[in-house]
Short mmCIF file of the C-alpha atoms (twelve columns), coordinates in Angstrom:
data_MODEL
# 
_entry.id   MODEL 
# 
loop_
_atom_site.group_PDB 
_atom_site.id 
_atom_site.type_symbol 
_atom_site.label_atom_id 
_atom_site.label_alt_id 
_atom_site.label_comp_id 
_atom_site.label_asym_id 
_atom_site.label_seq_id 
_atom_site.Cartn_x 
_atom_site.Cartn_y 
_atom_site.Cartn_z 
_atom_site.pdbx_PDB_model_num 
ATOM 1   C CA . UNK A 1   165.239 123.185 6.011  1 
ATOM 2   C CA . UNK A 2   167.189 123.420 2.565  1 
ATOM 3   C CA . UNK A 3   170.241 125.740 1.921  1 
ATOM 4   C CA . UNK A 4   168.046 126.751 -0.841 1 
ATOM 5   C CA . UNK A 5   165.240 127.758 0.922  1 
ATOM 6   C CA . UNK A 6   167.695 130.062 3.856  1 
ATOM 7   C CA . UNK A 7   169.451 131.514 0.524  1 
ATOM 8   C CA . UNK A 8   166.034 132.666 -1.061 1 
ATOM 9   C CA . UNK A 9   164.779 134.091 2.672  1 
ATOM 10  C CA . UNK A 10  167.930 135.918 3.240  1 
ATOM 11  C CA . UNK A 11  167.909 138.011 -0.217 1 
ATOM 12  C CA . UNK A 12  164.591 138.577 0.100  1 
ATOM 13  C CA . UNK A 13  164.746 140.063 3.415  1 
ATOM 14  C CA . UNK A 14  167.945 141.966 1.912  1 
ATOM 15  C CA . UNK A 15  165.955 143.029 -1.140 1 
ATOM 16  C CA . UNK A 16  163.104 144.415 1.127  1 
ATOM 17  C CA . UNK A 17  165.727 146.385 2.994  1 
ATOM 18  C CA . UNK A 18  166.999 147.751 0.179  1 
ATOM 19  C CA . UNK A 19  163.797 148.910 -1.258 1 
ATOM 20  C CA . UNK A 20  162.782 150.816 1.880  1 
ATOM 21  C CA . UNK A 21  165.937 152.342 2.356  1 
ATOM 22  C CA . UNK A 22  165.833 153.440 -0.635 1 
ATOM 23  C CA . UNK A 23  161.937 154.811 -0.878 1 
ATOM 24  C CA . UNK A 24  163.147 156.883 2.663  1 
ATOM 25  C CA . UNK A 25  166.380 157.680 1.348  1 
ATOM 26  C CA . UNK A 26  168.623 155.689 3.398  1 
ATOM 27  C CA . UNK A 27  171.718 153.419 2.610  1 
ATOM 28  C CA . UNK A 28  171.099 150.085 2.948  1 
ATOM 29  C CA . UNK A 29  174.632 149.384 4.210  1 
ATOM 30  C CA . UNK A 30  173.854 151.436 6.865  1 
ATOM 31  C CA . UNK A 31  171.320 148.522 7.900  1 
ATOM 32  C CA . UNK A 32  172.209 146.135 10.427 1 
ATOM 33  C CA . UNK A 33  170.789 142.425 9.485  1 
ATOM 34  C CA . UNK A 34  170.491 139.973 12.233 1 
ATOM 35  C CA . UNK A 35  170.179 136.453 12.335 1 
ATOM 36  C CA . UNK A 36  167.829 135.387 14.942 1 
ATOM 37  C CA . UNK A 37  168.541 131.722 15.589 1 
ATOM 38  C CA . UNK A 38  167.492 130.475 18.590 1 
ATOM 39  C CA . UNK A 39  166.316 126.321 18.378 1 
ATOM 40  C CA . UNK A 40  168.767 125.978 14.719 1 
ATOM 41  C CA . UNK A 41  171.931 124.440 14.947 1 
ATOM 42  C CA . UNK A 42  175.432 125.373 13.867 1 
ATOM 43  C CA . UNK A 43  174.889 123.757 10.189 1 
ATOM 44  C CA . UNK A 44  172.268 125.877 9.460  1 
ATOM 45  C CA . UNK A 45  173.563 129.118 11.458 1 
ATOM 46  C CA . UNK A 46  176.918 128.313 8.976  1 
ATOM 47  C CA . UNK A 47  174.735 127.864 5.793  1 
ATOM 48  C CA . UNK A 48  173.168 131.630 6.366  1 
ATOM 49  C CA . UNK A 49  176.698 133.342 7.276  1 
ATOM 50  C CA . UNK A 50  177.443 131.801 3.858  1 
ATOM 51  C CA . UNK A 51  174.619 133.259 2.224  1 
ATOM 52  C CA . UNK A 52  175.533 136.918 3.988  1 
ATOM 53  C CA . UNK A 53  174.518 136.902 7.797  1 
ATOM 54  C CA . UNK A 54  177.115 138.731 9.637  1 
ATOM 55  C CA . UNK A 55  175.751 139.454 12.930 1 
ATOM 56  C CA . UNK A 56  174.264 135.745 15.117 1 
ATOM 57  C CA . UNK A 57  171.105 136.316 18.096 1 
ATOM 58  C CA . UNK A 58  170.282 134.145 20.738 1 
ATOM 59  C CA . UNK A 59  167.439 134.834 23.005 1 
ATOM 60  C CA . UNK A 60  169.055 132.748 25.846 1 
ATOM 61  C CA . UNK A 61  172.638 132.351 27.497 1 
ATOM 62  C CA . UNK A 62  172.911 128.540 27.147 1 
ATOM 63  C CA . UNK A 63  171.860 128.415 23.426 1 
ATOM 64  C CA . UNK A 64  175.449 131.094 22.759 1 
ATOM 65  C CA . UNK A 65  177.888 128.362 25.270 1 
ATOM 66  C CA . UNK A 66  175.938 125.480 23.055 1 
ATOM 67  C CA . UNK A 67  176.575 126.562 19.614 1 
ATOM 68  C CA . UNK A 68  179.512 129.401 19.830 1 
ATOM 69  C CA . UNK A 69  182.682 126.815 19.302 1 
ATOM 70  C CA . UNK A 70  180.554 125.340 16.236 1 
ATOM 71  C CA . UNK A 71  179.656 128.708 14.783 1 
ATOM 72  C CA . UNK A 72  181.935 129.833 11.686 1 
ATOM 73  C CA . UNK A 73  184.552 132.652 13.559 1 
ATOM 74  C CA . UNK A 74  184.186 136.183 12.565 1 
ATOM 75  C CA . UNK A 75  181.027 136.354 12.844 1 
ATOM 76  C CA . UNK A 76  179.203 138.974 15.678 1 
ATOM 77  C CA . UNK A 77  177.007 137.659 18.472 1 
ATOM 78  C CA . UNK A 78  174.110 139.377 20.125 1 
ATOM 79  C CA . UNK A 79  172.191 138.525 22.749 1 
ATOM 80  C CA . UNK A 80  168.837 139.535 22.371 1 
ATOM 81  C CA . UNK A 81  166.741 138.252 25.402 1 
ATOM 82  C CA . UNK A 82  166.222 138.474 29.290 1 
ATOM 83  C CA . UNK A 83  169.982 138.398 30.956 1 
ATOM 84  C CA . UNK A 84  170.066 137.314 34.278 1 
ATOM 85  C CA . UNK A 85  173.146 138.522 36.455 1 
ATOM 86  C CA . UNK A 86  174.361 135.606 37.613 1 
ATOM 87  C CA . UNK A 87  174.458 134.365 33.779 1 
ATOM 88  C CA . UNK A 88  176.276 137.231 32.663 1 
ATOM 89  C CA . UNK A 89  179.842 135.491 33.188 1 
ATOM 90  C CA . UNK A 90  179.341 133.080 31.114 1 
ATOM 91  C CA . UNK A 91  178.906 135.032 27.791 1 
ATOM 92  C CA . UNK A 92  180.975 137.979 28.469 1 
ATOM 93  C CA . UNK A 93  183.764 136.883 26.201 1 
ATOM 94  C CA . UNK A 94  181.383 135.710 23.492 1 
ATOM 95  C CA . UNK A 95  179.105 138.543 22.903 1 
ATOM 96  C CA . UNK A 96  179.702 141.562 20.497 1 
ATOM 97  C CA . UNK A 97  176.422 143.203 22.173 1 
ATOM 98  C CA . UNK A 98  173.697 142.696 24.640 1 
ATOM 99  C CA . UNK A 99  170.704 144.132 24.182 1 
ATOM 100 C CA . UNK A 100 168.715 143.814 27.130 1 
ATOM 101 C CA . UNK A 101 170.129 145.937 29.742 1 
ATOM 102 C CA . UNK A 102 167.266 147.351 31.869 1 
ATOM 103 C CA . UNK A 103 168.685 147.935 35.557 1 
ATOM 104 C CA . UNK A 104 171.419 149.542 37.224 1 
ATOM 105 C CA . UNK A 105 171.810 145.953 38.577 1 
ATOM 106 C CA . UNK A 106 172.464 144.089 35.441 1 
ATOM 107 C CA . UNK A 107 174.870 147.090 33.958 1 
ATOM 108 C CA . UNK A 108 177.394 146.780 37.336 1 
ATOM 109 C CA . UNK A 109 177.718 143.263 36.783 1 
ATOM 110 C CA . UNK A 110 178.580 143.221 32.829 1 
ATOM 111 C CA . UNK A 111 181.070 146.084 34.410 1 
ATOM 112 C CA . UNK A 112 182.393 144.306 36.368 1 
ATOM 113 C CA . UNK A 113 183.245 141.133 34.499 1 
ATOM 114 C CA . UNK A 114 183.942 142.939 31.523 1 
ATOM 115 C CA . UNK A 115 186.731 144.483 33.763 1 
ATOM 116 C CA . UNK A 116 188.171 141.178 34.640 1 
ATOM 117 C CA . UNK A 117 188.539 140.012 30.864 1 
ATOM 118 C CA . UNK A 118 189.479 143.691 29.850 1 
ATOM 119 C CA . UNK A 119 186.505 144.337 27.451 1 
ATOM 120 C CA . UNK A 120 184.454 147.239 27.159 1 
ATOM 121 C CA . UNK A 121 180.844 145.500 26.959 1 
ATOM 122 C CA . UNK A 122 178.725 147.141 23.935 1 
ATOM 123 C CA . UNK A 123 174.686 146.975 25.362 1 
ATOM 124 C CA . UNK A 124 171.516 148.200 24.398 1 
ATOM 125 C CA . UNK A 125 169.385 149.779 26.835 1 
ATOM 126 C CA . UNK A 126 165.541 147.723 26.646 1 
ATOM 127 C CA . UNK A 127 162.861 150.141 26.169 1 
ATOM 128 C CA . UNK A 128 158.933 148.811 26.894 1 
ATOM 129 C CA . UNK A 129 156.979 151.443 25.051 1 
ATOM 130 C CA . UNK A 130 153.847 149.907 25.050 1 
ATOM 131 C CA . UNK A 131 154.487 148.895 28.795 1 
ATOM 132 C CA . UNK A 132 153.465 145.417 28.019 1 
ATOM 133 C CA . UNK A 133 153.806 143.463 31.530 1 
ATOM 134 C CA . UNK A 134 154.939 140.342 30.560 1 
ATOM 135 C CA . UNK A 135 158.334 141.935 28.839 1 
ATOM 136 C CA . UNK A 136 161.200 143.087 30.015 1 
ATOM 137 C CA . UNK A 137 162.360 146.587 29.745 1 
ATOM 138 C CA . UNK A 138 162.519 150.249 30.869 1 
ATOM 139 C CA . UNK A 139 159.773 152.793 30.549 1 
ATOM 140 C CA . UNK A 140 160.575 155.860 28.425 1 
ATOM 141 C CA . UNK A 141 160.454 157.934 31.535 1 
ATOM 142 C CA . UNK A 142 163.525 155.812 32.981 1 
ATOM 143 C CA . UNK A 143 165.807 155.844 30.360 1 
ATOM 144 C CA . UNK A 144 167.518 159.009 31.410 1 
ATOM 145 C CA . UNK A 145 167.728 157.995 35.017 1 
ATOM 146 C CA . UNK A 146 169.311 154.378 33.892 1 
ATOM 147 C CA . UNK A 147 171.962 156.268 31.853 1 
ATOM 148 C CA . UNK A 148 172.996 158.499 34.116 1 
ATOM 149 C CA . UNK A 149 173.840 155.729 36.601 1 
ATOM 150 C CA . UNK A 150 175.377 153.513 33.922 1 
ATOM 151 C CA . UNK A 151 177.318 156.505 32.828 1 
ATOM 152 C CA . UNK A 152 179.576 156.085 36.108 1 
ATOM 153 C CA . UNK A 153 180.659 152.855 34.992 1 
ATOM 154 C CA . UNK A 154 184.447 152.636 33.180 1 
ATOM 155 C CA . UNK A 155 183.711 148.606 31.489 1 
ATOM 156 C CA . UNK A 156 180.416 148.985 29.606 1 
ATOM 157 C CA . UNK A 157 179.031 151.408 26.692 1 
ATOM 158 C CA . UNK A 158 175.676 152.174 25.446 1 
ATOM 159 C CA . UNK A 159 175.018 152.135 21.872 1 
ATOM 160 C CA . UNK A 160 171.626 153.208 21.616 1 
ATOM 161 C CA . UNK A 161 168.614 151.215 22.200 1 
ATOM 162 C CA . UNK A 162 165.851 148.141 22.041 1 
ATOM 163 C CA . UNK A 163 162.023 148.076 21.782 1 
ATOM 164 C CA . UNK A 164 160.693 144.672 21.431 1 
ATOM 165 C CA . UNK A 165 157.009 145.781 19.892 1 
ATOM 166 C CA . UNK A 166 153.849 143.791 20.433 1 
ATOM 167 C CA . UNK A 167 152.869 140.824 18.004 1 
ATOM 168 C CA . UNK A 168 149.959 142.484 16.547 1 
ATOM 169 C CA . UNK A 169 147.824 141.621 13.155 1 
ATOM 170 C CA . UNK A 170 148.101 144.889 11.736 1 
ATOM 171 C CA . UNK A 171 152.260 146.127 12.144 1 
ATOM 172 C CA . UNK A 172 150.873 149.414 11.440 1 
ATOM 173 C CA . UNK A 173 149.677 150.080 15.031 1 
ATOM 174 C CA . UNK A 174 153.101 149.716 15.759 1 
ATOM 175 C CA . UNK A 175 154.408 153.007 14.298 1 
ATOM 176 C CA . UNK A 176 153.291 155.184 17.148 1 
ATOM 177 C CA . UNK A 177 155.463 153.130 19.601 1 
ATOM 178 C CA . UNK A 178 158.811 153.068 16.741 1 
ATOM 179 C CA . UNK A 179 158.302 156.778 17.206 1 
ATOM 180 C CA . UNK A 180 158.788 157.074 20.500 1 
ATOM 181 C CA . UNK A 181 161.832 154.820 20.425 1 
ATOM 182 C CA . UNK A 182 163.312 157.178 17.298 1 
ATOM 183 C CA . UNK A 183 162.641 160.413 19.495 1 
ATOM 184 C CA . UNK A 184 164.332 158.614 22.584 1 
ATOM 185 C CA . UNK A 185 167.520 157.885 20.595 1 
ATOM 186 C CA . UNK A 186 167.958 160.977 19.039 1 
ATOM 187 C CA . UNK A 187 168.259 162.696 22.168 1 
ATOM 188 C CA . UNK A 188 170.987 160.005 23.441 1 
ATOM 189 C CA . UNK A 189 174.538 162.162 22.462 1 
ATOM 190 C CA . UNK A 190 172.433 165.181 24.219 1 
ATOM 191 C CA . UNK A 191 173.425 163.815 27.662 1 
ATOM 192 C CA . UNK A 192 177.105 163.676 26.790 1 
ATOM 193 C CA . UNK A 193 178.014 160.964 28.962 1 
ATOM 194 C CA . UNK A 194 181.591 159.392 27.614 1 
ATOM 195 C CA . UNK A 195 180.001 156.115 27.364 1 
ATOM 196 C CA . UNK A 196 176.711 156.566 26.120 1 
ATOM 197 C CA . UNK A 197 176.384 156.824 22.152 1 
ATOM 198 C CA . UNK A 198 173.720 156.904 19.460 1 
ATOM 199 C CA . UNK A 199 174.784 154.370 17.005 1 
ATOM 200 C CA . UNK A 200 172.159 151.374 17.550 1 
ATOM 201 C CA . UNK A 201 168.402 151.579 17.311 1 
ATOM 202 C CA . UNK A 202 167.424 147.453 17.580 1 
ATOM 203 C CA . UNK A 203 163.769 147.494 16.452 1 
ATOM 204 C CA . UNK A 204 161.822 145.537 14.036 1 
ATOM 205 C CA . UNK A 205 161.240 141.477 13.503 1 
ATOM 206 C CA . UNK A 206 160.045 139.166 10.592 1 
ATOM 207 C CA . UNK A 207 156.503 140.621 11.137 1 
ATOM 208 C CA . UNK A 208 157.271 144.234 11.226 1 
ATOM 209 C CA . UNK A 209 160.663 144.740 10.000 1 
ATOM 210 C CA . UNK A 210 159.924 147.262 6.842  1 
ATOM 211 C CA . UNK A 211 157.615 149.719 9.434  1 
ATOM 212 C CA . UNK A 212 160.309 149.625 11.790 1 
ATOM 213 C CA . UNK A 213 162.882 150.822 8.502  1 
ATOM 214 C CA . UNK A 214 160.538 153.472 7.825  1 
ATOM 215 C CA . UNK A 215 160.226 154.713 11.489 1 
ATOM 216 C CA . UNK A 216 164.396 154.893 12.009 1 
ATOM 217 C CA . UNK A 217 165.614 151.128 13.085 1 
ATOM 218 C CA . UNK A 218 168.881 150.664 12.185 1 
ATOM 219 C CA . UNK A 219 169.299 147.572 13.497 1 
ATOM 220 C CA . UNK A 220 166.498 144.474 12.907 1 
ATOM 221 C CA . UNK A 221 166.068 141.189 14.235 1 
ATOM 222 C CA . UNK A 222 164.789 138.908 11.900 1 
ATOM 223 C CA . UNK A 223 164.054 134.870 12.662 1 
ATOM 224 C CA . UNK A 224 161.005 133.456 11.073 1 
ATOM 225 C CA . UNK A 225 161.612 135.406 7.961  1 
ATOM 226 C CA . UNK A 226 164.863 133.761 7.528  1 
ATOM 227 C CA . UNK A 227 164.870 130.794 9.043  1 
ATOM 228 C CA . UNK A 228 161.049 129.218 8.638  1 
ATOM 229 C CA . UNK A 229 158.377 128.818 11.553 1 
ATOM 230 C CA . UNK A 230 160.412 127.681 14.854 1 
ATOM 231 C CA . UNK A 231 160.788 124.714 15.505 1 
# 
C-alpha cells in the first residue's frame, strides 16, 4: 500500500463525514474516526496517524501486545472484537475503550484488573439487533438488566454502546436496526447509574458508515475504506 493511497482514503472518508454531518446538521468534530487495522503493521498504522487517525482498533488481543510498543504514542486504542476473560489482563493498560462487553462475566473481570492498575476501564456495551447467531452481543431486551449489574461495579464505566450490523448488499436495510440502537442510547442517562453514560454510539463500517451518520453513530469503525481490501 502507498502513503499516497492511505492519505487519499482517509480525507475521503473525512470529507464524507463532513458532508453528512452537515446535510443532518451535525458537527463533524463531534465524529469519532477509527482506524480499523487489524493484519497492517506499525508503518502503515504510523503513516495514517500522520495523515489524521487519532483513535487505533484491533479486533483481537494479540494483534494490540504485537503492535502497541511500535505504534506512534498518543494515540487511543480500542478494542473492537470478542474479549475473552482470561485475555482481559493483558490489554488492560493499553486500551482507551473496549467495546465488546456483553456479560456480567466479562464486566467483573475488566473491574477487577482495572482495580489492580488503578484505571477506570471505558467499555461499550455489544448490542445484536438483528440477533445474528454467529455474533457476539446482547439483545435489546438485556441491555437494561446488564447495566444494572455492571452499575455495582466501582473500576469500569459505560459510555454508550456497539451494534456490529449485518454485511448486506443494500446498507439501507440496515437503518431499521441503527434505529433501534439510537432509541437504546438515548434512554442510557435515564437509568442514572454513576457509571453508566451516553457519550458513545460505535456503529457504522466502510460499507455502511454514511447510513449509520444519518441514523445517530457517533462513533464509526472504518477498515477497508481506509486501509484497502485485507490482506
Amino acid at each position: 500500500m502507498s502513503y499516497e493511497y492511505l492519505a487519499k482514503q482517509i480525507n475521503e472518508v473525512k470529507l464524507d463525514i463532513a458532508t453528512v454531518c452537515e446535510k443532518i446538521g451535525k458537527s463533524k468534530d463531534d465524529i469519532i474516526l477509527l482506524g480499523v487495522t487489524k493484519t497492517y503493521e506499525a508503518d502503515i498504522i504510523n503513516a495514517s496517524i500522520d495523515y489524521g487517525i487519532q483513535d487505533v482498533a484491533e479486533n483481537r488481543v494479540q494483534e494490540i501486545i504485537r503492535k502497541y510498543d511500535a505504534v506512534k504514542s498518543g494515540v487511543k486504542w480500542h478494542l473492537i472484537g470478542h474479549l475473552q476473560t482470561n485475555k482481559v489482563k493483558y490489554i488492560i493498560d493499553k486500551v482507551d475503550l473496549i467495546h465488546s462487553v456483553d456479560s456480567l462475566k466479562l464486566a467483573q473481570e475488566i473491574s477487577n484488573r482495572a482495580e489492580k492498575i488503578k484505571k477506570i476501564q471505558d467499555v461499550l456495551i455489544q448490542v445484536n439487533v438483528a440477533d445474528e447467531t454467529q455474533k457476539f452481543g446482547v439483545s435489546p431486551d438485556e441491555v437494561e438488566s446488564l447495566l444494572k449489574e455492571i452499575s455495582f461495579l466501582p473500576h469500569i464505566r459505560v459510555c454508550g454502546l456497539m451494534n456490529i450490523a449485518p454485511f448486506v448488499d443494500n446498507p439501507e436495510v440496515l437503518r431499521h436496526d441503527f434505529k433501534v440502537m439510537k432509541k437504546l442510547y438515548d434512554g442510557l442517562e435515564a437509568y442514572n447509574y454513576d457509571n453508566v453514560k451516553a457519550m458513545y454510539l460505535s456503529m457504522g463500517m466502510s460499507n455502511d458508515y454514511e447510513i449509520a451518520l444519518e441514523e445517530g453513530s457517533n462513533m464509526l469503525r472504518i477498515g477497508t475504506k481506509i486501509y484497502g481490501k485485507r490482506i
